[in-house]
N, C-alpha and C positions, 0 to 999 in steps of 0.2 A: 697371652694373646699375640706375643712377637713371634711364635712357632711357626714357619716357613710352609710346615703342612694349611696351616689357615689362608694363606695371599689369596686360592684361589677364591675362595669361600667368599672371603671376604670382600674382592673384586666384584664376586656375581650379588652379595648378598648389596652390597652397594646402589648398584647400578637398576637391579631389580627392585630395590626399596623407592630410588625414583621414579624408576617407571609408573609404580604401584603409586604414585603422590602425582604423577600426573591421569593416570587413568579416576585416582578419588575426586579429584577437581572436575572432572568434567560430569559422572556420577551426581555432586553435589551440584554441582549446575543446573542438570538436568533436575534431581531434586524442585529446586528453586521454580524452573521454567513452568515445571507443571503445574504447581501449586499455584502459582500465582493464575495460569490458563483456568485451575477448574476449581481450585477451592477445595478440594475433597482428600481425604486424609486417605478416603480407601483408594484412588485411583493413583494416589503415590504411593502409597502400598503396594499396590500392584507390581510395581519396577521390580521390584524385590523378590516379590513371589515370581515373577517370570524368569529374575537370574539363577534362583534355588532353585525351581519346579527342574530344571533339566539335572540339574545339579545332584537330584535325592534320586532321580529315577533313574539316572545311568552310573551311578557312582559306581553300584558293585562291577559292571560288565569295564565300565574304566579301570578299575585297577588291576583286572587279570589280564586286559591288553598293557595296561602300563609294564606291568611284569614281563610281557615279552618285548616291549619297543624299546629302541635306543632312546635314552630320556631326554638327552639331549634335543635331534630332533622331536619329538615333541612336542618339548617345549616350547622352538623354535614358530612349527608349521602352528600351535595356538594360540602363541603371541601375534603371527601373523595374519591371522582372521581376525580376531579379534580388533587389531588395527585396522583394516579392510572397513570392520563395521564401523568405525569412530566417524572414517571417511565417509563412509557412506552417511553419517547423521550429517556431519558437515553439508556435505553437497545440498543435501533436502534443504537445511535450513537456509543455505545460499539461493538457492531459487522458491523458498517461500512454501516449499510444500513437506513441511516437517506436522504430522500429526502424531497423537497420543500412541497409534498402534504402531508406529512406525518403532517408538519409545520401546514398547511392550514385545515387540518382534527383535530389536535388537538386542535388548537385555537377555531374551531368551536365546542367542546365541553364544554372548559371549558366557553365560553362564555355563554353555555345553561346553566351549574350549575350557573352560575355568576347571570341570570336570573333569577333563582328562588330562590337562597337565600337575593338579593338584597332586595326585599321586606321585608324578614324573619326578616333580620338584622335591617332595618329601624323600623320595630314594635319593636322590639327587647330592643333598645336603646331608643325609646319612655318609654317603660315598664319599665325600669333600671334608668332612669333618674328625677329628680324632673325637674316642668316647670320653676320655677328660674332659673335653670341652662341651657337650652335651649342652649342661646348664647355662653356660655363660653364652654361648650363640644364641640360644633360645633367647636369654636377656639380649643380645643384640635386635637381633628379629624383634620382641617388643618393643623395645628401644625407636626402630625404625618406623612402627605400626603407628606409637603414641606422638613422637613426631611429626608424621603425616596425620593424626587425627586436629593438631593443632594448627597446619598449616594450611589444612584442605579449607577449612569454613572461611578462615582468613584471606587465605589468597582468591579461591572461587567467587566469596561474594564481591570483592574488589574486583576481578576483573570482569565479570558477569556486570556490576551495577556499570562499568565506567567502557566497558571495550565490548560487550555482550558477550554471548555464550562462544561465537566462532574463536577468541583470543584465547576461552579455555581450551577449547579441543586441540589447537594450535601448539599451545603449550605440554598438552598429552603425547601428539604422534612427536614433538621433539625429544621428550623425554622417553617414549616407545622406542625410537632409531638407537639411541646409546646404547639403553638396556638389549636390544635387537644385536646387535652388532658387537658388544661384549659376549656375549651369550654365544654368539657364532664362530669367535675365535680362541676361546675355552676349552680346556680339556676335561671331562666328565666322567670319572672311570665308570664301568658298568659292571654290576654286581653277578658274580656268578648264579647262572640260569642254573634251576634245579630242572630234573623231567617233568613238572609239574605244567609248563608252558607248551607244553608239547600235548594237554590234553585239551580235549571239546571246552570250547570259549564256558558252556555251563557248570562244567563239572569242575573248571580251573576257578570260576569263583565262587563258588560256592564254595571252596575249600577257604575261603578268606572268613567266610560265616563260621566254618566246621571250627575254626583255630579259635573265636571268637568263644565259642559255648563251651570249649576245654577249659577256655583263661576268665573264669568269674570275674575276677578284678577287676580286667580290663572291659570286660561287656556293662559291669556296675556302673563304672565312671563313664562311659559312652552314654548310657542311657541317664543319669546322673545332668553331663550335661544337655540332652535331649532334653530333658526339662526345663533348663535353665534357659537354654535356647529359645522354648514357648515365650517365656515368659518375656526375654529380653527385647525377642524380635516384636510381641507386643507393647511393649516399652519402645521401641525403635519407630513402630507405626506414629503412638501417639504426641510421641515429642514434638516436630514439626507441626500439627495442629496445636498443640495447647501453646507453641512460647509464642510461634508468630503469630497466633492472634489475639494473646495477651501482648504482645511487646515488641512483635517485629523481629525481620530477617537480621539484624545485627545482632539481636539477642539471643536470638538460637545460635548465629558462629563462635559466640563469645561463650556459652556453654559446653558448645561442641570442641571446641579449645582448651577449656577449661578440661574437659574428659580425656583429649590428649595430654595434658600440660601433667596430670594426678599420673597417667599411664608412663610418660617420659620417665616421672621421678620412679613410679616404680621397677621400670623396667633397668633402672642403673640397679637399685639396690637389689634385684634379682641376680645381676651380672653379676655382681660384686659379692653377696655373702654367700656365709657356708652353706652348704647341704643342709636340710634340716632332718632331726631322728626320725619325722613320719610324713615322708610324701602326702600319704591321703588324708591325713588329718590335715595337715596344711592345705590341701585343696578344697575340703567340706568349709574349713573355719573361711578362707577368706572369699567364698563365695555367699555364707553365712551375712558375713559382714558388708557386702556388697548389697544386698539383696534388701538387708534393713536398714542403711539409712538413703541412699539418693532416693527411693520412689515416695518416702514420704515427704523428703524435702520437698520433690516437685509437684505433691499433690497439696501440702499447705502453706507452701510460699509461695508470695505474690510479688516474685519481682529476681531481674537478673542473679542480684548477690548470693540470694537463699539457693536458688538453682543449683547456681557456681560451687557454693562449699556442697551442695550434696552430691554433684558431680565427683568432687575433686574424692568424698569420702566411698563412693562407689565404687570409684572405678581406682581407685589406689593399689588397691592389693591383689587388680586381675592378672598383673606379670605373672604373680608369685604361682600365681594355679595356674597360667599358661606354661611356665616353665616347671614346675614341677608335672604336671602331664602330661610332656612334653619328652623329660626325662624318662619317665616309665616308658611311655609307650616305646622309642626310638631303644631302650635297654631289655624290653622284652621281646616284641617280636621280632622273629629272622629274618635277617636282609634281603633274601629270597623273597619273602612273604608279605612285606611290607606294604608294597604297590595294592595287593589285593585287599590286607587288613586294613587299611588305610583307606581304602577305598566304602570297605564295608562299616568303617567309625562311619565315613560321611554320609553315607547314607541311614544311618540309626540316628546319629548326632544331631543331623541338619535337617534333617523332613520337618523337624517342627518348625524352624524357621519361617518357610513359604504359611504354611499353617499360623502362624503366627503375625506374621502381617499381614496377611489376610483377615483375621479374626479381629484383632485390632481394630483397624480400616472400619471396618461393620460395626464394632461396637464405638466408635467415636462418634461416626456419622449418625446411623441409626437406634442405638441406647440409649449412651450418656450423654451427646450434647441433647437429644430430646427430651430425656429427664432432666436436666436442670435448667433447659429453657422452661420448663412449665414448675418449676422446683422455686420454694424461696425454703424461709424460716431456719434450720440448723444447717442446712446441705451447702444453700449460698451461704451462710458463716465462716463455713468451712472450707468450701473449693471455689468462693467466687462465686461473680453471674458474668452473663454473656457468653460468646464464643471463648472458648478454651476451657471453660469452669468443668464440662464434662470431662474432658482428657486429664484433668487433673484428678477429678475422681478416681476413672480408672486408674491412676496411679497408686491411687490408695488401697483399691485392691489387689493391686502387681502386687505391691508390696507383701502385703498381708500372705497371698499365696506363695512369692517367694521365698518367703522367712521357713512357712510350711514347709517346702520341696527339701529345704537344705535341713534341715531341726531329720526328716525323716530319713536321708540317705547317710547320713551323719550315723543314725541309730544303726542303718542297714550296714555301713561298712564299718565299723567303729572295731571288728575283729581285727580288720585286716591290716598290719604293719607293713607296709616295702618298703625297703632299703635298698641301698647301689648295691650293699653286699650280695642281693636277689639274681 
């Protein structure tokens, strides 16, 4: 890691890891603001579905412009809207006229900039990194992800309960100007343009699709995690309904914590160990083990600690599949091609997302908190009564379905061997 070719990487990888811990902070704030305003699982859902809804439907045309732009700017002009909107939340709230759509309009922006520099940034760190180092940067990148997942619930509800939301955003545009301004006086080489940029905006991405139905593997493991995705983001809707209203906003940051604190430890020992003999098998297996135990935890525990260990045991071993997927993909497709493939993962990968808190949302609200408010005998045994006993159900059956998803793609790829040798 001391190789001279990494400073710069490592500079930007830095500085944008902060930024990214102050834009989570204020994300989880708003979290917070809403729910406490409406009570409703599906209208904080909503936030989400509005930052992906741009995110699935412009991804492919983003990456074949990403292929022709300087990544740099870019990157730059979408950091700086993005900031524009923070300010602009700021303002509203300083004069009192901060409403729900206001929320739902600005998430859908920044999700479109998020769109098109996602691509930028993925060449970006291709271009800035030696192929050696592949795996161990990805362990850094998670490294920074599970850090910031433990520091966001922490620090946001602290300065949210004690200085209000304006101290969060405060602390976002300072940590935006660093990463801003690092970013500005960086060198970024740019990968050699094939003729392929030079065709009709439609026929230049679609050729990111075309690449995708050649390469089974990698369309398996995209659609693979498009499943997981469903399932997560409806996991993601209903956690926030079941802990705070089993146990309060401290108890969800203390889980949320706990999900960075498991991802920290994992993302060292991603950094750190060897290669293993079968990329995809090690993707299928620790997704497997993800899947079956935190959703049961949090549907038959009754209280922060059981949370906590199922957290810790779920989310342990997502480095190891973010960096091994991580691996494949950046070792198979052409640096040329990247921006477009890249583009088109995110739109296959992440459409369930929106779809999935969404879906969530609905069934917390209108399902399963309905069925176990009128529900006793084995069901309240099982998942509790009152407010949150439904969300904990639904957990019961994330689970169940997610054990399903991975047990079948497990069978579907179970041919396929890749190695670095590949």
């Amino acid at each position: 890691m001391k190789n001279k070719s990494l400073k710069t990487y490592l500079l930007l990888w830095s500085t944008q890891s902060l930024s990214a811990l102050g834009s989570g902070l204020t994300g989880y704030a708003l979290v917070l603001w809403l729910y406490a305003q409406s009570g409703s699982a599906l209208k904080t859902a909503l936030l989400s579905v509005c930052s992906y809804a741009p995110y699935v439907l412009m991804s492919i045309f983003a990456g074949a412009l990403s292929d022709r732009w300087n990544k740099k700017k870019t990157m730059l002009l979408c950091d700086f809207v993005a900031a524009l909107s923070t300010i602009a939340v700021l303002v509203l709230i300083k004069t009192g006229k901060l409403e729900v759509w206001h929320l739902y309009a600005v998430n859908a922006l920044n999700g479109l900039m998020n769109t098109v520099q996602q691509p930028a940034a993925e060449v970006a760190v291709t271009m800035l990194i030696p192929e050696k180092h592949y795996q161990r940067t990805s362990g850094l990148r998670s490294f920074s992800q599970s850090l910031n997942s433990i520091l966001t619930p922490v620090i946001a509800t602290a300065l949210f309960a004690f200085a209000g939301i304006e101290s969060v955003i405060a602390v976002d545009l300072t940590t935006f100007t660093l990463a801003f301004l690092t970013l500005l006086f960086i060198r970024i080489p740019e990968p050699n343009r094939s003729d392929d940029v030079k065709e009709p905006l439609l026929i230049s991405a679609g050729k990111g699709l075309s690449w995708l139905k050649q390469n089974p593997l990698i369309l398996k493991l995209i659609l693979f995690l498009a499943a997981i995705n469903l399932i997560a983001s409806t996991y993601d809707a209903a956690l926030p309904a079941m802990i705070i209203s089993k146990s309060g906003e401290a108890a969800l940051g203390i889980v949320n914590a706990c999900v960075g604190a498991a991802m920290l430890v994992g993302s060292v020992l991603a950094a750190i160990l060897p290669a293993p003999k079968n990329r995809v098998r090690t993707i299928c297996a620790t997704l497997l083990i993800s899947m079956s135990t935190e959703n049961f935890f949090l549907a038959f525990g009754n209280g922060t600690l059981l949370w906590s260990v199922g957290a810790v045991l779920g989310w342990l071993s997502i480095p190891f599949m973010n960096a091994n997927m991580d691996v494949i993909f950046r070792k198979t497709i052409p640096e040329d091609m990247q921006g477009r493939v890249y583009s088109c993962r995110n739109a296959l990968q992440f459409f369930t997302i929106p779809v999935g808190f969404f879906v969530g949302g609905i069934l917390v609200d209108k399902v399963f908190e309905p069925l176990m408010s009128k529900s006793g005998g084995w069901l309240s045994a099982l998942f509790g009564v009152g407010k949150g006993s439904g969300a904990a159900f639904l957990f019961f059956c994330i689970g169940i379905v997610g054990v399903a998803v991975c047990i079948a793609f497990w069978l579907i790829l179970r041919n396929h061997n890749w190695s670095d040798r590949e």
